[in-house]
C-alpha positions in Angstrom: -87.6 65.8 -116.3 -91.1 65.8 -114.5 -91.1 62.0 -114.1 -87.4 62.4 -112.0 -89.1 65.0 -109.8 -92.0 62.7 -109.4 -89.9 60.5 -108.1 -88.1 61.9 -105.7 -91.1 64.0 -104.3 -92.7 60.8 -104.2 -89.5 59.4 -102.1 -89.7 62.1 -100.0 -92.8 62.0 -98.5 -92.1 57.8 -97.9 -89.3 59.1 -95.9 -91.2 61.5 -94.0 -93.7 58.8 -93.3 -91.2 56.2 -92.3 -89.5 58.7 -89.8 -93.2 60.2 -88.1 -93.7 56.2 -87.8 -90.8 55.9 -85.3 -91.2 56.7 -81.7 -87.9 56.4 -79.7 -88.3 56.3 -75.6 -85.1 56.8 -73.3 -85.3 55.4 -70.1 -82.1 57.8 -69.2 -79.4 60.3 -70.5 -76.7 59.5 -68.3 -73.4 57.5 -67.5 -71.6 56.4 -64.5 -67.9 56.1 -65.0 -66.6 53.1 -63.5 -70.1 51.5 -63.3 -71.6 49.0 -66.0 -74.2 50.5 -66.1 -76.1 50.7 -69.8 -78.5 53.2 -71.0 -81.3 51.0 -72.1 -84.2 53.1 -74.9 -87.4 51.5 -76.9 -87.9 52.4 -80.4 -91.7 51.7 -80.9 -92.4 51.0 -84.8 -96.0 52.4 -85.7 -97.3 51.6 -88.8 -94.0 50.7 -90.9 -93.5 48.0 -93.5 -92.2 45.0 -92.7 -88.9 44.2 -93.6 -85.1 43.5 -92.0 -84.0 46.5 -89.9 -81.3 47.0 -87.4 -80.2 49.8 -85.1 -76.1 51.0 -85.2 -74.0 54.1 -84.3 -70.4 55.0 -85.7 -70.2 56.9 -82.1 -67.6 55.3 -79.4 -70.6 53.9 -78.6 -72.1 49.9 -79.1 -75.9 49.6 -79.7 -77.1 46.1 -78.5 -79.0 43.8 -80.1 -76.7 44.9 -83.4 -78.0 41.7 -85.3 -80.7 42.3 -88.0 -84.2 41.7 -87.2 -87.7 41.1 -89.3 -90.7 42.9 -88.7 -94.0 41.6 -89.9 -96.4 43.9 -88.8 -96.9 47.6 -87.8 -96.7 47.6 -84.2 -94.1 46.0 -82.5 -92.0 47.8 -80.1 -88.4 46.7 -79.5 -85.8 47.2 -76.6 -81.8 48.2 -77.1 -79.0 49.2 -75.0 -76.2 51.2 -75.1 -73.3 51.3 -73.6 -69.7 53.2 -74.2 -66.3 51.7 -75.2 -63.6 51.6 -73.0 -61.9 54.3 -74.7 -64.6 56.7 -74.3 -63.0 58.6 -71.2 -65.1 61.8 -70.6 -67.2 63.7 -67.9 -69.9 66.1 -69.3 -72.5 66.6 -72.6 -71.8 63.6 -75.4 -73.8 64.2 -78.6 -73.9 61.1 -81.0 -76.1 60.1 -83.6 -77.8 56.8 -84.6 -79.0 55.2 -87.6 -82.5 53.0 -87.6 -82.4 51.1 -90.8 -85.1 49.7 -93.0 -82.5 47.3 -95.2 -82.7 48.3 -98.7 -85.4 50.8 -98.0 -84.6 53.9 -95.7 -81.9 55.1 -93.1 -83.1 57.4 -90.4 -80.7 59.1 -88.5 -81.6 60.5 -84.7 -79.4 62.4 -82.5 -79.1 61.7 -78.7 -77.1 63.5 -75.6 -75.8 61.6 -72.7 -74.1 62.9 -69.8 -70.7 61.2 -68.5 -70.2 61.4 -64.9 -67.8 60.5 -62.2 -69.3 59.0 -59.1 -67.9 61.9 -56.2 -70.2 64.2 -58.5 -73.5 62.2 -57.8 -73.5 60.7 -54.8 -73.8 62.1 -51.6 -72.7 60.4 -48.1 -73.9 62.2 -45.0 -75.1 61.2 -41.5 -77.6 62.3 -38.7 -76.4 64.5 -35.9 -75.4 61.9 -33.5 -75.9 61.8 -30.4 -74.3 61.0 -27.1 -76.6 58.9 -25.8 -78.6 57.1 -28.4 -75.9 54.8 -29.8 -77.4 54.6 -33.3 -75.8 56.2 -36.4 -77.9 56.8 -39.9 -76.3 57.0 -42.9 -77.5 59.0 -46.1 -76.1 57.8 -49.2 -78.1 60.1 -52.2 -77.8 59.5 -56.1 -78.6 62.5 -57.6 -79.3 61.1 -61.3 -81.7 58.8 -63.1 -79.7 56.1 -63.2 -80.4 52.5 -61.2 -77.2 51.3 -59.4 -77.9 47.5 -58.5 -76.3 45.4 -56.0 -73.2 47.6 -55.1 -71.0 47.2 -52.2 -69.4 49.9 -50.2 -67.3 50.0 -47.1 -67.7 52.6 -44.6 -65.1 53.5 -42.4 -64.9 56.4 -39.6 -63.5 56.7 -36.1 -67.2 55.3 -34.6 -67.3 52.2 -36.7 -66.3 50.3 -40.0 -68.9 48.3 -41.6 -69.9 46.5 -45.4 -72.9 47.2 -46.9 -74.5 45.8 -50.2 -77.8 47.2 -51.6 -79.7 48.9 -54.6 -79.4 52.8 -55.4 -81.7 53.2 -57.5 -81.7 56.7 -59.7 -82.5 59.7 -57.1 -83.1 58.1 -55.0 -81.2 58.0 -50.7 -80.8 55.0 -49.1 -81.1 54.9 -45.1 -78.0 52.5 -43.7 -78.5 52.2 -39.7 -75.1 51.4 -37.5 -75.1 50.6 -33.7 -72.3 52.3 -32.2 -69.9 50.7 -29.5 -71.2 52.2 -26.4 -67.8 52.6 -25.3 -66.4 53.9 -28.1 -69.2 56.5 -28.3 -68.1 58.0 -24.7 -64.4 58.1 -25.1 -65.0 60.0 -28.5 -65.0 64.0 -28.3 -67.6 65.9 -30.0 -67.3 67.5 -33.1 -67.3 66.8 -36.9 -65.0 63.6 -38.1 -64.6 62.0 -41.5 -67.0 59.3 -43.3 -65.0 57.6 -45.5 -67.5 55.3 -48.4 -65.7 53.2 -50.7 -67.6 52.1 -53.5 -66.7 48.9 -55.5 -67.2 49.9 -59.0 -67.1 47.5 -62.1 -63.3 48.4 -62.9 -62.0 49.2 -59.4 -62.9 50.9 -56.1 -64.1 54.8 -55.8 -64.0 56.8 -52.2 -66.8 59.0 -51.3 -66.3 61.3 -48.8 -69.0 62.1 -46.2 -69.0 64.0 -42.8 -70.1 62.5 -39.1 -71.2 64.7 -37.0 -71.3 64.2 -33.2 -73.3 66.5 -30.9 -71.6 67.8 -28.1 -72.7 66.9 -24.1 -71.0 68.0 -21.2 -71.5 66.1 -17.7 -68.8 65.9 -14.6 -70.0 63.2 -12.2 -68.9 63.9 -8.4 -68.5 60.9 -6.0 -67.4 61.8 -2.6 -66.1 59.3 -0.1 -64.5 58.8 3.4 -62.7 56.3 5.2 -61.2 55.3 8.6 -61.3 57.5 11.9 -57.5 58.0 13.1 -56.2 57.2 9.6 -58.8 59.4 7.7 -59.4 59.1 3.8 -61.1 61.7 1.8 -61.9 60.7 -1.6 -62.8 62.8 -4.3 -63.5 61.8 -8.3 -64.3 63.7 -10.8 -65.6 61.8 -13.7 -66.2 63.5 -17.4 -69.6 61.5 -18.1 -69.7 63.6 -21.4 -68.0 63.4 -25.0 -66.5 67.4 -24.5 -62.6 68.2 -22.9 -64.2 69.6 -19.6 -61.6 71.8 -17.1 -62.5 70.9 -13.5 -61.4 72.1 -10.8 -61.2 70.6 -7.1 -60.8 72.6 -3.5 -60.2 71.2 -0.2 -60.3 73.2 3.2 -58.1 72.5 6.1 -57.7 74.3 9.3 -54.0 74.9 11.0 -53.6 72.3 13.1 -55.1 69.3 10.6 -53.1 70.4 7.5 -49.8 69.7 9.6 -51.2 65.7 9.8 -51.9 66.1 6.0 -50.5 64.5 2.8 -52.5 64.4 -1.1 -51.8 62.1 -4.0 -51.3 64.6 -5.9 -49.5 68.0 -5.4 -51.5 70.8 -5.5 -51.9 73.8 -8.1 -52.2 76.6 -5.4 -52.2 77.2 -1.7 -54.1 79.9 0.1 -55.1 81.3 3.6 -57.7 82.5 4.6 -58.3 83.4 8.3 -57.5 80.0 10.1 -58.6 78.0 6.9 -56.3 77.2 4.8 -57.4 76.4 0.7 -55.8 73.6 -1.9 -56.8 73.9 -5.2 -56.5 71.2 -8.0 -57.1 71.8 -11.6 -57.4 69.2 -14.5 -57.9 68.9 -17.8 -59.9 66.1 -19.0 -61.4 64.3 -22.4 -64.2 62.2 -22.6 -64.5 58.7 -20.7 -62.0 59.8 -17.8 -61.6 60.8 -14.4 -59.4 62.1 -11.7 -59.1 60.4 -8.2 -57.9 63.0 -5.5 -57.0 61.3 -2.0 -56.7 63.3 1.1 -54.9 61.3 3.6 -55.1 62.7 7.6 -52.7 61.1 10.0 -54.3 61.3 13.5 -51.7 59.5 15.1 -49.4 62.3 15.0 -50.8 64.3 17.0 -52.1 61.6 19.5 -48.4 60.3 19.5 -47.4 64.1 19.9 -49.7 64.6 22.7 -48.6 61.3 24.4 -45.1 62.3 23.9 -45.5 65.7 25.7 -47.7 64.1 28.9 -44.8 61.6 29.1 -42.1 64.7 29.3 -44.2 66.6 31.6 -44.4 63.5 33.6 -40.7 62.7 33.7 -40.3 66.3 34.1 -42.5 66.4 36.9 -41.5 63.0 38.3 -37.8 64.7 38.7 -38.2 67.3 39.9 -40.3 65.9 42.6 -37.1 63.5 43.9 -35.0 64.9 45.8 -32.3 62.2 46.3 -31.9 60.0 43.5 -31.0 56.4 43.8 -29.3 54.5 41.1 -28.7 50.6 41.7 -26.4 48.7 39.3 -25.0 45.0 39.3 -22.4 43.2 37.7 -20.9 39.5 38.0 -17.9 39.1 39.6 -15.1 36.0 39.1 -14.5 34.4 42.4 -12.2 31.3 43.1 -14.7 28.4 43.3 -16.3 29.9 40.3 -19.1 30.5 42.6 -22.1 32.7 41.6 -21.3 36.5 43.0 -22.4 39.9 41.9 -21.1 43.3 43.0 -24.2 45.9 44.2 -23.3 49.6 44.1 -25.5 52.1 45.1 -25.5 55.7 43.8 -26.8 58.4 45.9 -27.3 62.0 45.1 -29.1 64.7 46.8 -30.9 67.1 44.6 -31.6 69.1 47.4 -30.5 69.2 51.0 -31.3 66.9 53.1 -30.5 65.8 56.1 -30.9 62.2 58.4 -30.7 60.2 55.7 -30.8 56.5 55.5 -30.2 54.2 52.9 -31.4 50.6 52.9 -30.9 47.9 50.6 -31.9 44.3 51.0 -30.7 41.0 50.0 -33.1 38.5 48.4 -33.1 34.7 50.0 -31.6 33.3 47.5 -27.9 34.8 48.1 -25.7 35.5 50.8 -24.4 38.5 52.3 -20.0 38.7 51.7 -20.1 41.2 55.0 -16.0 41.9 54.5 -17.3 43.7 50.7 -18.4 46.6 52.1 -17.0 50.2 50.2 -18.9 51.7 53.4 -19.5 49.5 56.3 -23.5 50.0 57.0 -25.1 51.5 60.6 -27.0 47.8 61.0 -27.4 44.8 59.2 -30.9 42.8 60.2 -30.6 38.9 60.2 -33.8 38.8 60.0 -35.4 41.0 56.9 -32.0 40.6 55.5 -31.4 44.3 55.0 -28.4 46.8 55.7 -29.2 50.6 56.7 -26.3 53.4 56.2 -27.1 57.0 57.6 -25.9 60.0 56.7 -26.5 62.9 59.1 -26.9 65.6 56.0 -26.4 65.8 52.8 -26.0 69.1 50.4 -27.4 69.0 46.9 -25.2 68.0 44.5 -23.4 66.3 46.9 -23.1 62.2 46.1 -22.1 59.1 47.7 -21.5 55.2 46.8 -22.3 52.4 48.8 -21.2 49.0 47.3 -21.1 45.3 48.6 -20.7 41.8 47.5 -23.7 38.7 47.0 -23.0 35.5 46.1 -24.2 31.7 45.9 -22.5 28.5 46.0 -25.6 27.3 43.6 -25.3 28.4 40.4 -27.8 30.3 38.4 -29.0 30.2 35.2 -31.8 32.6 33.9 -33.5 35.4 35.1 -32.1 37.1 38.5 -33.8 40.1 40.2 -32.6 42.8 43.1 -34.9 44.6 45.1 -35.2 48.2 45.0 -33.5 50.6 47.7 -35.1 52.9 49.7 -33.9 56.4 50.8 -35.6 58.1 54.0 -34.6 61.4 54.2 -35.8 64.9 55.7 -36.6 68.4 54.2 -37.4 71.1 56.6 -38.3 68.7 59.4 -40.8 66.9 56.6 -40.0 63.1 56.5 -40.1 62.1 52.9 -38.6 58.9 50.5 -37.0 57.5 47.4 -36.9 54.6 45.7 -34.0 53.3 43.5 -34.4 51.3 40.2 -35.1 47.4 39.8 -32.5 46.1 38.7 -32.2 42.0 36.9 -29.4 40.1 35.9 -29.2 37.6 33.2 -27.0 34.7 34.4 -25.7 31.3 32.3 -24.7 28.3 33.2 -21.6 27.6 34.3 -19.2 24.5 34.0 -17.1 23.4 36.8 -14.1 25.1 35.3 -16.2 28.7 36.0 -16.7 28.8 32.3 -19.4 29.7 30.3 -21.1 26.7 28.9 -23.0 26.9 25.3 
């Protein structure tokens, strides 16, 4: 009976030896799931006998190098790794327990925890406040555990850009990714807070990380003023949002009475208001980032020169009429005659506006033609060889009162073109003052003619 307890006190305290002999060093204590990644520890073997060991767990957990292995001395140090099975699905505390064995000899048992997680619970993805006019975008990408992530590949992706990266995340670690930003893009983008969307290629498929981009606001309207022509005026006005922010601007353009009536816009305007002899148009737009709006005031000045014009020219005729007294109209129209000669029948309107009284009438006959003396409507006073002129007199004349003198022309050569009439005069007297008319011009388009009298083409 004492030898057995001998024995096993002597057992005992090998044991205890053997253990306080091992020294086991983790490098870490956690998983990745979805990453490859092993958790690597060094059991250090300090004065131990030599002999076969090996290193194994009955956890869902594989221990590698699980071959046998010969120590000779006291003082080695050796490196394993372990790594879950694929049925080991779990996020949080794992507890398992593993056996260092000295073959034949002694089994020590150690307990470990390791700590499972997902990726979305230890990475972080965030950017720098960007801003409107530096064109440069950081990105933050944090691991918040000890555990080395080597040569990983994510794809970023948010309304400013879309880019692959591949680099080392090493345990706690943040990784600073730079990304020029289109320029253009940047403007046309409002301000405010957008999605960053990482995906991360893991060992058995890809993971999203979610991050936030955040865009700091900056408001800027650009003016640019500009006129054109003189009688066809141009006003130019745009408004230009040189800022990332939706910006309400507004637009007011003054006219007095008379210009507004000469005025037109390209666009219709919100409001109109009047103010003394002023009168107000007022434009209001909303606009986002990266646009503008082009407001074109268009003045007509030739209205109101044509207007003017058109009023002289009234007052004028106006003026002109009521300054005849006798009006003379002179009209001309071909006439067939027998030999298919060339012949036109002169009439003469007369008609007093006012009374008048020893009036005379003379008309005369250009060179080219020939007087028909027996064509008179109202034989003329005298008829001068000479000047080629006939003279009628009237001895008064009340106003309102009108009389026709008509005669006959003709030429044995024909004509073809252009053919003019002199005007008529009227003499005539108002209250003893002498005073005259003159009638209208009057031309005459004549054709050829073939020796039948007709028309040729």
């Amino acid at each position: 009976m004492n030898n057995r307890i001998l024995l096993i006190g002597i057992l005992m305290m090998s044991l205890l030896a053997f253990s306080s002999a091992l020294d086991v060093e983790f490098e870490s204590e956690s998983f990745i799931n979805n990453f490859d990644v092993p958790l690597n520890f060094t059991v250090n073997f300090d004065k131990v006998d030599a002999g076969r060991y090996n290193v194994y767990t009955y956890a869902d957990l594989y221990i590698t190098p699980a071959d046998v292995f010969y120590l000779e001395d006291d003082n080695s140090s050796l490196e394993f790794s372990i790594m879950p099975f694929d049925r080991l699905e779990m996020v949080g505390a794992y507890v398992f327990t593993y056996v260092i064995n000295h073959r034949g000899v002694e089994k020590i048992e150690k307990r470990q925890i390791v700590n499972f997680y997902d990726l979305e619970d230890v990475i972080n993805v965030d950017t720098n406040n960007i801003k409107f006019d530096e064109g440069v975008v950081q990105i933050f990408v944090e691991n918040n555990i000890d555990v080395d992530l080597k040569n990983i590949t994510v794809k970023f992706s948010s309304v400013l850009f879309n880019i692959e990266e591949t680099f080392d995340l090493d345990g706690e670690e943040v990784v600073v990714i730079d990304v020029d930003v289109d320029e253009d893009l940047l403007k046309k983008t409002k301000a405010g807070t957008y999605v960053l969307n990482a995906e991360f290629e893991g060992d058995n498929g890809s993971e999203d990380i979610l991050g936030k981009l955040y865009l700091e606001a900056k408001k800027g309207i650009e003016t640019i003023e500009e006129s054109k022509g003189f009688f066809m005026k141009r006003d130019i006005i745009n408004k230009i949002n040189s800022g990332n922010t939706v910006e309400i601007v507004e637009i007011e353009v003054s006219k007095d009475l008379f210009s507004r009536l000469f005025t037109s816009f390209s666009e219709e305007p919100l409001s109109i208001n009047r103010e003394g002899r002023k009168v107000y148009y007022n434009w209001e737009k909303k606009m986002v980032p990266d646009s503008s709006f082009e407001l074109v005031t268009r003045t007509n000045y030739f209205y109101p020169i044509f207007i003017i014009v058109l009023v002289y020219f009234i007052i004028w005729a106006v003026k002109k009429i009521s300054e005849t007294k006798v009006s003379v109209k002179k009209t001309a129209v071909p006439i067939k005659t027998k030999n298919g000669e060339f012949a036109l029948r002169v009439t003469l309107n007369v008609k007093a506006r006012w009374d008048v009284e020893d009036l005379k009438v003379i008309d005369r006959v250009p060179n080219t033609v020939k007087l028909y003396r027996k064509s008179f409507s109202v034989q003329p006073k005298s008829i001068d060889v000479n000047t080629r002129s006939m003279k009628w007199e009237i001895e008064e004349l009340e106003a309102g009162e009108e009389r026709i003198f008509s005669y006959i022309v003709y030429s044995r050569v024909g004509y073809v073109g252009k053919f003019s009439l002199p005007k008529a005069v009227v003499k005539y007297k108002i209250d003893e003052v002498s005073r005259q008319d003159y009638s209208n011009g009057v031309f005459f388009l004549a054709e050829q003619k073939d020796s039948e009298g007709n028309d040729k083409d």
